[in-house]
VOPAGU-2260 file (C-alpha; in pm, 1 decimal, decimal comma):
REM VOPAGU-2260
SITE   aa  ch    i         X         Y         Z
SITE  UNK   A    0    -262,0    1191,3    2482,0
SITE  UNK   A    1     -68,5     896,3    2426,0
SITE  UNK   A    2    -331,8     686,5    2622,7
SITE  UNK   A    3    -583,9     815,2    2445,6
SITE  UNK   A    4    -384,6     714,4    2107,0
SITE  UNK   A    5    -315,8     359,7    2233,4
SITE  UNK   A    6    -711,8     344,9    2261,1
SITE  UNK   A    7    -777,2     467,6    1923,7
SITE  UNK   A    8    -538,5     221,1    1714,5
SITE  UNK   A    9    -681,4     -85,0    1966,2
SITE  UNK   A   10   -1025,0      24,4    1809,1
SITE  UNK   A   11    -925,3     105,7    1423,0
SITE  UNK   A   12    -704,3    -242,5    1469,6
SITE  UNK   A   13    -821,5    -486,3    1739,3
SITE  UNK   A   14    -607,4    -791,8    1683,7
SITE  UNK   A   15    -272,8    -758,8    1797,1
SITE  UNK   A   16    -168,8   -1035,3    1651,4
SITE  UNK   A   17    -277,3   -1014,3    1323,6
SITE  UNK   A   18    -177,6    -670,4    1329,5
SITE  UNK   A   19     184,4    -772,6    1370,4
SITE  UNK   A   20     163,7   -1004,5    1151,2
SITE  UNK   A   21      29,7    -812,8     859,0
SITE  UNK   A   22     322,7    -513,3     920,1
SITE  UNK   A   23     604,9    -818,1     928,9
SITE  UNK   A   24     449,7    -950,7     556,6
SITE  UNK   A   25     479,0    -580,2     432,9
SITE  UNK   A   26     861,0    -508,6     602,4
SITE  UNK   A   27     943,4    -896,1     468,6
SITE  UNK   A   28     834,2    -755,5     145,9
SITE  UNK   A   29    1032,9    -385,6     167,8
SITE  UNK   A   30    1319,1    -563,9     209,9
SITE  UNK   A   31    1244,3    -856,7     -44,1
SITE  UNK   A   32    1214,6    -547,3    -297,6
SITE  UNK   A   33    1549,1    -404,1    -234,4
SITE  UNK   A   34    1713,7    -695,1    -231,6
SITE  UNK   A   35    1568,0    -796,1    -523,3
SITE  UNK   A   36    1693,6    -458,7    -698,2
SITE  UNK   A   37    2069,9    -537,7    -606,1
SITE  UNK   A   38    2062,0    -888,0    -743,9
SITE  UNK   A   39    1925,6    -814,9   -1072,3
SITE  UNK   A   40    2219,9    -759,3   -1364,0
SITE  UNK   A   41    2361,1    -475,1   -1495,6
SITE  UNK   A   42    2148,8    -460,2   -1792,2
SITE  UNK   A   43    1834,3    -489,6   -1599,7
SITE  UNK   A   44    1953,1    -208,3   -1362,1
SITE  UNK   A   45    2043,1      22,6   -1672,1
SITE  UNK   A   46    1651,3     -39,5   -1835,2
SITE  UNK   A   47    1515,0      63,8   -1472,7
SITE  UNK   A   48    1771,1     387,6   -1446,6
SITE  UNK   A   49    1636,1     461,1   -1778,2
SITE  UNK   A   50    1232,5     450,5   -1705,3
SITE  UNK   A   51    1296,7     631,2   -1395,5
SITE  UNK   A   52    1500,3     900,0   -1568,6
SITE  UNK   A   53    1192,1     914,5   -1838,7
SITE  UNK   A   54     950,6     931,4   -1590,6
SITE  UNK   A   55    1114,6    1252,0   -1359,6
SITE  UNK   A   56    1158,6    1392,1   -1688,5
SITE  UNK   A   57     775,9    1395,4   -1831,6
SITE  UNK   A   58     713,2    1560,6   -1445,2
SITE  UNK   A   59     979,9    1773,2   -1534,2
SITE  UNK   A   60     846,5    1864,4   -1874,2
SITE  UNK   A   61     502,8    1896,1   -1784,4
SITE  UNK   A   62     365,4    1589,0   -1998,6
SITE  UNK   A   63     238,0    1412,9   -1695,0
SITE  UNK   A   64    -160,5    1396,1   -1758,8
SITE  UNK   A   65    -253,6    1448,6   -1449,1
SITE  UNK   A   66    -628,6    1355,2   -1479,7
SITE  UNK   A   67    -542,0    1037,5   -1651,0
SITE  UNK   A   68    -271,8     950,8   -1394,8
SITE  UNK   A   69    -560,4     958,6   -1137,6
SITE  UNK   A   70    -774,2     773,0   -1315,5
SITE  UNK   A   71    -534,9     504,5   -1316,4
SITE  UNK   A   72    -413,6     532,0    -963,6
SITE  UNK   A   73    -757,0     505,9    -822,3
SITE  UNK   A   74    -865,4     219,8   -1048,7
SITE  UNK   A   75    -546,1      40,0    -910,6
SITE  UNK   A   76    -622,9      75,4    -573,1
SITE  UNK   A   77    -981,7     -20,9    -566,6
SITE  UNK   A   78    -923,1    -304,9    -737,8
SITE  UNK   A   79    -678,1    -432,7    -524,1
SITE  UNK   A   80    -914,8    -348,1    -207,8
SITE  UNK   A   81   -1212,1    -526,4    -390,2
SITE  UNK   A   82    -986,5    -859,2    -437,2
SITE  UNK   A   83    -859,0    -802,5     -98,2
SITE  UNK   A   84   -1183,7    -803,0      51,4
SITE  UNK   A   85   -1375,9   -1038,0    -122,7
SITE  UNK   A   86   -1093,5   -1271,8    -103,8
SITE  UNK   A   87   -1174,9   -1215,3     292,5
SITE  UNK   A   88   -1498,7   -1323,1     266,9
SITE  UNK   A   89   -1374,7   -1661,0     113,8
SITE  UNK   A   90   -1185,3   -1899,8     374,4
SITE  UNK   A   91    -933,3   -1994,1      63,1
SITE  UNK   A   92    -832,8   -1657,9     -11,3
SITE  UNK   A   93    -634,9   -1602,0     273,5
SITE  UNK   A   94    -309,4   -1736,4     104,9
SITE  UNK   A   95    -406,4   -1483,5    -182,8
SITE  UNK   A   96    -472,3   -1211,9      37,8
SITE  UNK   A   97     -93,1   -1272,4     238,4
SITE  UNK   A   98      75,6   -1276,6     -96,2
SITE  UNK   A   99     -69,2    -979,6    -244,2
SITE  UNK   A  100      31,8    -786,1     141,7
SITE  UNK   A  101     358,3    -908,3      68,9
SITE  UNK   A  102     331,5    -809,8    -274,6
SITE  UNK   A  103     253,3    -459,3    -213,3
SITE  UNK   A  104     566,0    -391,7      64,4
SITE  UNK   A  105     780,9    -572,5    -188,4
SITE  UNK   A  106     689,2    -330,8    -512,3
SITE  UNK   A  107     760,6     -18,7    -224,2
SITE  UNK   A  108    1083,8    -170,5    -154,2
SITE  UNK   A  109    1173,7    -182,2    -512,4
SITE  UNK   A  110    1015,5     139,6    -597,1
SITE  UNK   A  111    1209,7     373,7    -312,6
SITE  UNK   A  112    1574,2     126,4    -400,2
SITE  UNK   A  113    1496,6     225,6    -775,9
SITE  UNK   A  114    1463,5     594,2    -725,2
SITE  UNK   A  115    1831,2     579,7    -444,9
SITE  UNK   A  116    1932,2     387,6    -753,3
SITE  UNK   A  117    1879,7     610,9   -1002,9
SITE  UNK   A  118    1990,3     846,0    -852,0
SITE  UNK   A  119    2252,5     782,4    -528,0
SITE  UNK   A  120    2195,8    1038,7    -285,3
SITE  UNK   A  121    2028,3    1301,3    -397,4
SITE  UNK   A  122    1748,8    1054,2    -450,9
SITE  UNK   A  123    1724,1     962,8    -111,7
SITE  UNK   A  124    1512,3    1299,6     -84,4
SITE  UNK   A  125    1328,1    1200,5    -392,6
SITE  UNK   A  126    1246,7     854,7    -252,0
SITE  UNK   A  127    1131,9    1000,4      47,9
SITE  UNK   A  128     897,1    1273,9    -148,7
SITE  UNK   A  129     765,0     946,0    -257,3
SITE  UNK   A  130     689,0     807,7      58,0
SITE  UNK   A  131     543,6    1105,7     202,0
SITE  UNK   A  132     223,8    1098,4     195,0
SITE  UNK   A  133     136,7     912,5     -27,5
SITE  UNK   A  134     312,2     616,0      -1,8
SITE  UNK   A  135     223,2     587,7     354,9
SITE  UNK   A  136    -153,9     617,6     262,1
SITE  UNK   A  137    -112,8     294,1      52,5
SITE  UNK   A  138      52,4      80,0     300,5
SITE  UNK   A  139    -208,7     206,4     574,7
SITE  UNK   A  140    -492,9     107,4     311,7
SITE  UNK   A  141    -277,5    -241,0     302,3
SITE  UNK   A  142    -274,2    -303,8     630,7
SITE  UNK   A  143    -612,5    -180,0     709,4
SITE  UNK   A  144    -766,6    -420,1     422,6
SITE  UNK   A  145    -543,0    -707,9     491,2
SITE  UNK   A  146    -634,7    -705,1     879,1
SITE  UNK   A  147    -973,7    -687,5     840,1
SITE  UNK   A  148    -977,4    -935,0     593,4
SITE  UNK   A  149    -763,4   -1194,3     767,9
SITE  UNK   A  150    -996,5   -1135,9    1092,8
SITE  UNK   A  151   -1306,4   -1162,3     876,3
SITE  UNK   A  152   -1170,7   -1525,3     784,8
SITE  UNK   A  153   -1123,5   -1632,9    1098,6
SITE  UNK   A  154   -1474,2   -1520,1    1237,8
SITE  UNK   A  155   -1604,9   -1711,7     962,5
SITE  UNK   A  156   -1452,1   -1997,9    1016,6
SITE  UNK   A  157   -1501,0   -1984,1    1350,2
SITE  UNK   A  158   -1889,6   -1884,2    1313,1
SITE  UNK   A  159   -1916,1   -2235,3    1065,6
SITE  UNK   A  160   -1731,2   -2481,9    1316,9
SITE  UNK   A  161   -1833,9   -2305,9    1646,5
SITE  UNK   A  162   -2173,4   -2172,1    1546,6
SITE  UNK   A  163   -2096,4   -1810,0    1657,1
SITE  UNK   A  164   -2386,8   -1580,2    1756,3
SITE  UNK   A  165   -2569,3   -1439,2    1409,1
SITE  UNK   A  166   -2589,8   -1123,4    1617,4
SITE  UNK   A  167   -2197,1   -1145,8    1629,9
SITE  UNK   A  168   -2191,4   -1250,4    1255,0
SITE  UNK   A  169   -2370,3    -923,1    1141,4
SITE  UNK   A  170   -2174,1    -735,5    1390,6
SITE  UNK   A  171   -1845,1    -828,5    1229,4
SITE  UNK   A  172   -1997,8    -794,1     845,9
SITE  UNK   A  173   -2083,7    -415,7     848,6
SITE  UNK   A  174   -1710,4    -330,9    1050,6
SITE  UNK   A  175   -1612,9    -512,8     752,4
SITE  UNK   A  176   -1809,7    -317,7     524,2
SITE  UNK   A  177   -1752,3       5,0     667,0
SITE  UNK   A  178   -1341,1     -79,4     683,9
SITE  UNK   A  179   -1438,0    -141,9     239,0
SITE  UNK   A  180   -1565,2     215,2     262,1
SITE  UNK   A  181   -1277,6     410,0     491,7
SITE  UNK   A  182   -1023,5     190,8     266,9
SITE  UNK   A  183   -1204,9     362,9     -77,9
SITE  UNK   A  184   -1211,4     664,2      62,4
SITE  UNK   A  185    -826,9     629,0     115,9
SITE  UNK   A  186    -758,5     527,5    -197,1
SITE  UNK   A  187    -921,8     866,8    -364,3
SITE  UNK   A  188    -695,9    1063,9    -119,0
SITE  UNK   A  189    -387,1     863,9    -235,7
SITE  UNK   A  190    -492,1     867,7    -589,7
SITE  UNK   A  191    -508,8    1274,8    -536,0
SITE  UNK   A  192    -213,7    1283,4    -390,3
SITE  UNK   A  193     -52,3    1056,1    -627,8
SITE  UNK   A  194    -161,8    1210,7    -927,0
SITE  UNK   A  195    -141,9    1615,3    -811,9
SITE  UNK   A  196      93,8    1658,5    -495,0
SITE  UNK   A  197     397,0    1365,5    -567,4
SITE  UNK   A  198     436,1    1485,0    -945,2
SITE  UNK   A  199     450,9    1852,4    -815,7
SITE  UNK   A  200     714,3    1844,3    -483,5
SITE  UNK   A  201     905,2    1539,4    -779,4
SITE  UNK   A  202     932,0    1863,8   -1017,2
SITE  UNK   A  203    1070,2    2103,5    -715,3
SITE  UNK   A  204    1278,6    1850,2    -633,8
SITE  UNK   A  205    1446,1    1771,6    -937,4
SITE  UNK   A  206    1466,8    2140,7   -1013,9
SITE  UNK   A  207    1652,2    2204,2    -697,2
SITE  UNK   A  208    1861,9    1957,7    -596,6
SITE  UNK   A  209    1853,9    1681,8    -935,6
């Protein structure tokens, strides 16, 4: 089984190295986030207290549109997978395509240190109703689009200054368009989950134990 799982993830990801690479950016960024959190002032740390507190209360209340909160959600994450892989077609865009990885660990670092901030330990369940699943659908997406991408890069510039096969050049451009089409189809499930299942176990929560 756990052969047969090894197999799989050497398929969905290939490059072991720019696997790794891609999941240090992210954790650089988790921790970046919370870090960031504990050096901001007091003041700053009282305004986020506050929009957390108003958001678990319009859950709480029921004024959570949850149709328009999908909307959003899933034109938020398909826009950052079209950057991400267009930007992978484009030799230049690697840079952008590293910072906006990084980008996305660092706003889940925040995000999870806001909610423990907000509040202490009973939002340590909380935060981690927030991670799971949805959360963890996201950084998948991440790392799926920013591998890909980064790979796609190098075979490019590698197919311009080494001349690769063509038949190796169209090989690698529909993986890359079919990893734009798993990624999308990602993004609806997180947008689902997101918008229906998070807002739901938030309210238990908070009813519970908040």
């Amino acid at each position: 089984m756990k052969k047969k799982f090894s197999n799989l993830l050497n398929i969905i990801l290939p490059n072991k190295k720019i696997n790794i690479f891609t999941i240090l950016i992210i954790i650089l960024g988790i921790i970046s986030g919370s870090i960031f959190l504990i050096i901001l002032s007091k003041s700053d740390k009282e305004v986020i207290i506050t929009k957390i507190n108003d958001f678990m209360s319009s859950i709480n209340q029921n004024k959570l549109n949850n149709i328009n909160a999908f909307k959003n959600a899933l034109m938020e994450n398909i826009i950052y997978i079209l950057i991400m892989w267009i930007l992978g077609i484009s030799m230049i865009g690697v840079i952008i395509n590293i910072f906006l990885t990084y980008l996305k660990g660092f706003i889940t670092g925040f995000s999870i240190s806001s909610i423990i901030l907000s509040y202490k330990y009973k939002g340590i369940l909380a935060a981690l109703i927030y991670v799971f699943p949805t959360t963890l659908i996201n950084l998948l997406i991440t790392v799926l689009i920013s591998v890909y991408s980064l790979q796609f890069t190098i075979m490019l510039y590698k197919s311009i200054f080494n001349k690769t096969n063509n038949i190796i050049l169209k090989s690698h451009i529909k993986k890359y368009f079919i990893i734009l089409v798993i990624t999308i189809g990602l993004a609806i499930i997180s947008s689902l989950s997101e918008s229906f299942l998070l807002p739901s176990l938030l309210k238990l929560i908070i009813k519970l134990f908040i």
